[in-house]
Phi, psi and omega in degrees: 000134188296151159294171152285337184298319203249023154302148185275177201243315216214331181320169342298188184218116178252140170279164182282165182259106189239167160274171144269167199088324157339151149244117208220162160251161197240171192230003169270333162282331175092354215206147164284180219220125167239140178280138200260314188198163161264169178246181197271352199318189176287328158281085193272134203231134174290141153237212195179187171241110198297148174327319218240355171285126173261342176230176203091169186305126173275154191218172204287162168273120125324048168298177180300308165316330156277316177328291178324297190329278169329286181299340221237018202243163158291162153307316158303324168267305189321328195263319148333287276209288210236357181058044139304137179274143196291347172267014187238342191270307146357272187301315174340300192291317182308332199264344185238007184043055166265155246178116163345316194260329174256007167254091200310342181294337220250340183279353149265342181244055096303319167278358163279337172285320175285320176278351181269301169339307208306299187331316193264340162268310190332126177110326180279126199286148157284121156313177172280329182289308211279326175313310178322286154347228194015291193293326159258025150273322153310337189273258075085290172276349179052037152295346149341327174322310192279002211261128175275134156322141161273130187257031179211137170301145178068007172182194180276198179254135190283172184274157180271159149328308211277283200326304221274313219298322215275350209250125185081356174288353195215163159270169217283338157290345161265351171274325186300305176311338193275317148292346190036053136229216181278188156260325188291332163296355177267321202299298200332322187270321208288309195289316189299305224278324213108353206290147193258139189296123191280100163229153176323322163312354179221012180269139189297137196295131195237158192278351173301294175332310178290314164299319164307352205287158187105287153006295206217192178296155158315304195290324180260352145311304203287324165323293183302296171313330165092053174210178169276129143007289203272345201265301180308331191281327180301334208245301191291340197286299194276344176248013159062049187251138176263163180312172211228336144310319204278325207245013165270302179313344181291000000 
C-alpha cells in the first residue's frame, strides 16, 4: 500500500497503448518520438527517441497524461509511481513552469512533513533557552507579519459552503481576496480537497485564439495571449496544426 507521502494526487495515469516503433509526440521535447522500450516502474510508461537522433539514451514520452502528472503529483510519488529520477523531474518542471507552490503533490506532501515533525514534538515543554531562541527569532524575521486577527476565541473561522464551492473557480489569489482569506488558506484547503489548481492554461479557447495557432512561433503566440508555452503547444498539437517553422521548411 502507497504512503500518504506517494499517493497519487490526480491519479489514475493510464500510458498510451504504443508498440514499439510507434511514433507519439512528446511536449517536453518538443517533437515525435519513436518508441523504444517501456519502463519496469509500478507504472510502466513508453519511452523513445527523437526522430532525427540516431544514437543516445531514450527518455519518457511527455504525453498529455504525463503532463497532468507532472503538474498535479509531488516528486516523491512520480519517482514512486513511474522511477523517474529527481534530475530528470527537475527539468520537467522547469520546462512546464511548475513549481513548489503551484504543484498541489508537493504542496501536500509538505504538509505531511511538517504535521509528522509537528507530531514529534507537540506536548513537549520548551526548554527556557530553546523558548529564548524562538522569541528572538521571531523578532529578528518579523514574524508577526504573517499573524491574522481571530475572528473566533480558539481557532480560525470555519469554512462556508458559498467559500468551498468558489475554490479552483479561480486562481487562489483571487479567490482569497475575494473571501477575506489568505492565499496560503485557500491553497492549503484547495490542495485537502483535491482540487486541481485554476491555472490559464485551462481556460477555454476563443476562436480568434485558436486562429493564430500556427501563425507564428509558439513562444511569441503565447506572449499575445497571456498563456504558456506548454499551454500554446498541447492546443496546436491537439487540433494537429503544425509549427510555422515547420511549414517555412517546407
Amino acid at each position: 500500500m502507497p504512503s500518504d507521502r506517494t499517493k497519487l494526487l490526480a491519479g489514475p495515469y493510464r500510458p498510451a497503448r504504443l508498440r514499439k516503433g510507434a511514433r507519439a509526440f512528446c511536449y517536453y521535447r518538443d517533437t515525435d518520438i519513436a518508441i523504444t522500450s517501456w519502463t519496469n516502474g509500478r507504472i510502466p510508461w513508453p519511452r523513445g527517441r527523437a526522430l532525427d537522433l540516431i544514437t543516445g539514451m531514450p527518455s519518457y514520452l511527455v504525453d498529455e497524461e504525463m503532463v497532468r502528472a507532472i503538474r498535479n503529483e509531488s516528486a516523491v510519488a512520480l519517482r514512486h509511481w513511474f522511477g523517474v529520477s529527481s534530475t530528470l523531474i527537475v527539468k520537467w518542471r522547469a520546462a512546464l513552469g511548475v513549481t513548489r507552490l503551484n504543484n498541489p503533490g508537493t504542496v501536500r506532501a509538505n504538509e505531511f512533513a511538517v504535521a509528522a515533525s509537528t507530531a514529534q514534538t507537540r506536548g513537549k515543554k520548551l526548554t527556557r533557552k530553546q523558548a529564548e531562541e524562538r522569541r528572538k527569532r521571531a523578532i529578528k524575521l518579523n514574524l508577526a507579519q504573517y499573524m491574522l486577527p481571530c475572528s473566533r476565541p480558539g481557532g480560525s473561522r470555519p469554512w462556508t459552503a458559498k467559500e468551498l464551492r468558489g475554490i479552483g473557480k479561480a486562481s487562489d489569489e483571487e479567490v482569497a481576496e475575494k473571501i477575506g482569506r489568505t492565499e496560503n488558506a485557500v491553497r492549503s484547503k484547495r490542495c485537502k480537497l483535491g482540487i486541481p489548481k485554476h491555472d490559464a492554461w485551462v481556460r477555454p479557447w476563443a476562436t480568434a485564439e485558436v486562429a493564430l495557432l500556427g501563425t507564428d512561433d509558439d513562444e511569441l503566440i503565447a506572449e499575445r495571449l497571456g498563456r504558456s508555452v506548454q499551454a500554446v503547444r498541447l492546443k496546436r498539437h491537439k487540433l494537429g496544426i503544425s509549427r510555422s517553422r515547420d511549414r517555412r521548411r517546407r
